[in-house]
N, C-alpha and C positions, 0 to 999 in steps of 0.2 A: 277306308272311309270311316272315321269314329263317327260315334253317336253323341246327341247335342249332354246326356247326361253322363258319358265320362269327360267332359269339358268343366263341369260343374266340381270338382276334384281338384283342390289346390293341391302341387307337387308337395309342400309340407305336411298337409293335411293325408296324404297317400304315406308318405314317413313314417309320422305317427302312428299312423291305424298299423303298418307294417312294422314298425317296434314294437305294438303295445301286442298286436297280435298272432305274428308272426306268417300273416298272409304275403306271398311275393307281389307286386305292382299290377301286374296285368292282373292276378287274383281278383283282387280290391277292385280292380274299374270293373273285372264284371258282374264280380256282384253288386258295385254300383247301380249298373244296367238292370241287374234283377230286383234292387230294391227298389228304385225308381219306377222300374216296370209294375211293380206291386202298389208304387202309392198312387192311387186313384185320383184322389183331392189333390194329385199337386202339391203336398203342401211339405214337404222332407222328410215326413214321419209316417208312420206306419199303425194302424189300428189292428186291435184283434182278428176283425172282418175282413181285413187287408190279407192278415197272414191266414187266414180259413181257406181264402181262392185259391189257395194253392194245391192242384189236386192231388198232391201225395204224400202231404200234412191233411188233408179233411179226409182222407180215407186211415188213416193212420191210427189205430183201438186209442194211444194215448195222446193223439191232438190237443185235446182242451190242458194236457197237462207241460205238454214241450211249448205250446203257445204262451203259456202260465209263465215260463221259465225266461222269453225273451222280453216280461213285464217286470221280473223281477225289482231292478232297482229305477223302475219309470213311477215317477209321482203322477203323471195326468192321462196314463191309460194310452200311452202314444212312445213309438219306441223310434228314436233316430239310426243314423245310420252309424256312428261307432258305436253303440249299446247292441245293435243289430249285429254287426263284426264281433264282438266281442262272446257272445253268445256261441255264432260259428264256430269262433276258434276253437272249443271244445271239442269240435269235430275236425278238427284238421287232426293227420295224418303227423303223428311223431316224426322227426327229424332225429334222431341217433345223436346229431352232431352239434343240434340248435338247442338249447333250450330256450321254456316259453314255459312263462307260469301259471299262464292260463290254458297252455293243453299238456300238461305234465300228467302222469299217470293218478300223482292222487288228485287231480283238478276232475278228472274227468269221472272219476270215484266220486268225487262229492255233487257234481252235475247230476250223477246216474242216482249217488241218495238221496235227492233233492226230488227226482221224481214222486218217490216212493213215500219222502215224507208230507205229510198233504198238511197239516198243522203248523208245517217248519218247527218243531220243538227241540229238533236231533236227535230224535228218536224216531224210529220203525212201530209201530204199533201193528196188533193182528188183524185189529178194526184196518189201520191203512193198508197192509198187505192187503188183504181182502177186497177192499175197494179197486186196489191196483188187477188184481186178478181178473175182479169183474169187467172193468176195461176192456182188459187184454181178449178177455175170451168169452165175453159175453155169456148167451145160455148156453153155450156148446159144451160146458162142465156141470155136475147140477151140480145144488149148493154145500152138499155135502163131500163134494171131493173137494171142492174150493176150499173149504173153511179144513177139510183135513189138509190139503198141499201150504196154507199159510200157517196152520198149527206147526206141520213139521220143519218148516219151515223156520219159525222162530225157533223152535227148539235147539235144532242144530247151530244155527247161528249164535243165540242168547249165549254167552258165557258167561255173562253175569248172573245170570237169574232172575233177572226185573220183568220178563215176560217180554222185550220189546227187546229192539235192532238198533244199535248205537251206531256212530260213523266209524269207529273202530273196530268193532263188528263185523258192520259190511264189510270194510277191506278186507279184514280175515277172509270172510268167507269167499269172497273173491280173489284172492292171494296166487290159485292156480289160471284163472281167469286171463284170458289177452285183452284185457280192456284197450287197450290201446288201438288193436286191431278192428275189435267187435266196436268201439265209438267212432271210430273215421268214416269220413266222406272221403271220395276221392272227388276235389275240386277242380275246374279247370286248370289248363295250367296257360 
C-alpha cells in the first residue's frame, strides 16, 4: 500500500532527480516520504526548524552548520525537494561503475570544506578551524589544546604559507583519507 506522498512524484520528475543525483527510484520516494514527513506546513518546502526535528541532526556538535549547507543556494530561507536531494547525494555511497558529479570524491572534498569554511572565502582560516573545534567538542578540551590542535593543524596543511587552508590544501591533506567511505550514508534501498 503506498503513501498519499509518494503519489505526489511524477515518473519524469523521479528521472530527473535520479540523473541529476544518482539516487535509484525507490531511493527518491522514500525520501520523498521523509521530506514530506518533515514539512509540517504542508507546504513542499522545508524550514531550518523543519530540519532541527530531526533528532540525529539536533544532536549533531555541527547541526547549525550541515543545516547551513541544505540553504546554500535557497534565496527565501526554504529548501524543496530536489535542492533537498541534491544535498544528499553527497552522501550516497560511490558506485565504482556510476559516475555522479555531485558525489564524486572531490564533490564530497569540497562539501566537507564547506563546512569548515564559515566566511565561504576558500579559505580555512585558524579563527574558522577554531570555531569548527569548538563545535565539535565543546568544553571537553580547554582552550588551549584547541587553539594548539588548530595551530598544528594549519601548519601541516599550509604549503603555502598564507597562514590558512586552501581547497587544494585540504585535498592534499586528505589525499590518504577514504572520504568516500567516511561521507556515505547507507540509504534505503
Amino acid at each position: 500500500m503506498g503513501n498519499k506522498s509518494s503519489l505526489l512524484l511524477r515518473e519524469e520528475e523521479i528521472a530527473q532527480i535520479q540523473e541529476e543525483t544518482g539516487f535509484t527510484p525507490n531511493q527518491i520516494e522514500r525520501l520523498y516520504s521523509r521530506f514530506t514527513s518533515l514539512d509540517k506546513n504542508d507546504c513542499g518546502t522545508l524550514s531550518r526548524d523543519d530540519f532541527l526535528r530531526i533528532p540525529e541532526l539536533a544532536i549533531n556538535p555541527l547541526s547549525e552548520r550541515i543545516v547551513h549547507s541544505f540553504f546554500a543556494d535557497s534565496h527565501d530561507d526554504r529548501v524543496n525537494f530536489l535542492q533537498f536531494m541534491r544535498v544528499l547525494s553527497h552522501f550516497r555511497p560511490i558506485r565504482k561503475n556510476r559516475e555522479n558529479k555531485l558525489n564524486s570524491r572531490e564533490e564530497k572534498l569540497r562539501f566537507a570544506f564547506s563546512m569548515y569554511d564559515l566566511d565561504n572565502d576558500g579559505k580555512i582560516s585558524r579563527d574558522e578551524l577554531l570555531a569548527i573545534l569548538h563545535m565539535m567538542v565543546g568544553a571537553n578540551i580547554s582552550e588551549e589544546q584547541l587553539t594548539s590542535i588548530a595551530e598544528r593543524t594549519i601548519l601541516e596543511a599550509d604549503t603555502n604559507n598564507d597562514q590558512m587552508i586552501c581547497f587544494e590544501e585540504f585535498c592534499h591533506a586528505l589525499e590518504r583519507t577514504d572520504v568516500e567511505q567516511k561521507m556515505s550514508i547507507r540509504f534505503l534501498n
